[in-house]
NUTOR-933851 format. One line per 2 residues: number of its first residue (from 1); their letters; for each residue x, y, z of C-alpha. Coordinates in Angstrom, 3 decimals. Example, Ala and Ser with C-alpha at 12.3 -4.5 7.8 and 13.67 -1.06 7.14 Angstrom:
BEGIN
1 = as = 12.300 -4.500 7.800  13.670 -1.060 7.140;
***
This chain:
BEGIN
1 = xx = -12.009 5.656 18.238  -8.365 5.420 18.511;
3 = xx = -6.722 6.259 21.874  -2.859 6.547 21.663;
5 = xx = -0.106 7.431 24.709  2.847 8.129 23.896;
7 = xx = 5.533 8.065 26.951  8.842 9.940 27.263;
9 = xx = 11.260 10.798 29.139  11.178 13.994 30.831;
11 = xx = 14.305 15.453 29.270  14.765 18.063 26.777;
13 = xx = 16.692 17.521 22.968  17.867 21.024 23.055;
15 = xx = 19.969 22.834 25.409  18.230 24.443 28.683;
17 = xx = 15.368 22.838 27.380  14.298 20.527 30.338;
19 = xx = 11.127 18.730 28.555  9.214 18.214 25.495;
21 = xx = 8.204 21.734 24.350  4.460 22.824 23.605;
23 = xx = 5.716 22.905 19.763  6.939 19.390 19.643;
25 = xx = 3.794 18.025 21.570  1.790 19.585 19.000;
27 = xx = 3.795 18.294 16.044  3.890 14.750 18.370;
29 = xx = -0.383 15.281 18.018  -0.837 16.224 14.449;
31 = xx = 1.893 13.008 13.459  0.253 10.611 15.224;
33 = xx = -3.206 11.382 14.460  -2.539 11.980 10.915;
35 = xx = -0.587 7.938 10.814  -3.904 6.403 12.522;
37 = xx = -5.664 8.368 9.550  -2.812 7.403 6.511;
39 = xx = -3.131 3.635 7.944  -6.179 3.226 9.232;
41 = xx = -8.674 5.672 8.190  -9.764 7.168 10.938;
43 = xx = -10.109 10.809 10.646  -8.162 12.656 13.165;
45 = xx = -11.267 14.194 14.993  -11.806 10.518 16.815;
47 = xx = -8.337 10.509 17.743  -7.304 10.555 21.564;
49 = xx = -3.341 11.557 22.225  -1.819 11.783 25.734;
51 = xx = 1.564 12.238 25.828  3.002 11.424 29.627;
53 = xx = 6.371 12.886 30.267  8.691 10.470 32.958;
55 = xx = 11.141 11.161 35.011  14.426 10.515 33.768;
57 = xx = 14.946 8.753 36.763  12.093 6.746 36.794;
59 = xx = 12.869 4.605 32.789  15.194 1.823 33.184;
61 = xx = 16.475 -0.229 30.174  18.508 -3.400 29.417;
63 = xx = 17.615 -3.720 33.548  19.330 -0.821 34.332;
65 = xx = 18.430 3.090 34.404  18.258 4.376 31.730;
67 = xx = 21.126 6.852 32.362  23.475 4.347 33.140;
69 = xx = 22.688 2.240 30.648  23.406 4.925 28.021;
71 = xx = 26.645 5.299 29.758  27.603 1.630 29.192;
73 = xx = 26.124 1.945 25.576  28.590 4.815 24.875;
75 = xx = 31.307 2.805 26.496  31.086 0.307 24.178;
77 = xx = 30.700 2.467 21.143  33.622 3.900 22.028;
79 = xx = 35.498 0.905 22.727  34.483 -0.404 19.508;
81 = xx = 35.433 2.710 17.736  38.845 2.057 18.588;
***
């Protein structure tokens, strides 16, 4: 029986959205489950998915947060750009 968590940030891709809505969760569910079933076999009724939402403030990447480290990222794009 597959058991699969998925982590994200606690941030919404939308404006005034401020997390992962009910809809994408769902669509988040039926992908997952339905990959473990395309790769694997297993049909999607033995399938565990939690999806844990994290602070924004609480993901860190490259050793820094994560906010500042997409700040440095677009920096250099746009450094690079030029």
């Amino acid at each position: 029986m597959p058991f699969v968590t998925v982590e994200l940030t606690r941030e919404g891709t939308e404006p005034d959205v401020a997390g992962v809505t009910p809809e994408q969760k769902a669509a988040i569910f039926k992908g997952v489950s339905q990959v473990l079933s395309d790769v694997l076999g297993k049909p999607a009724d033995w399938t565990w998915v939690v999806i844990r939402e994290v602070a924004l403030e609480d993901w860190g990447w490259g050793g820094l947060p994560v906010l500042e480290y997409r700040k440095q990222l677009a920096e250099h794009a746009a450094s690079s750009a030029s």
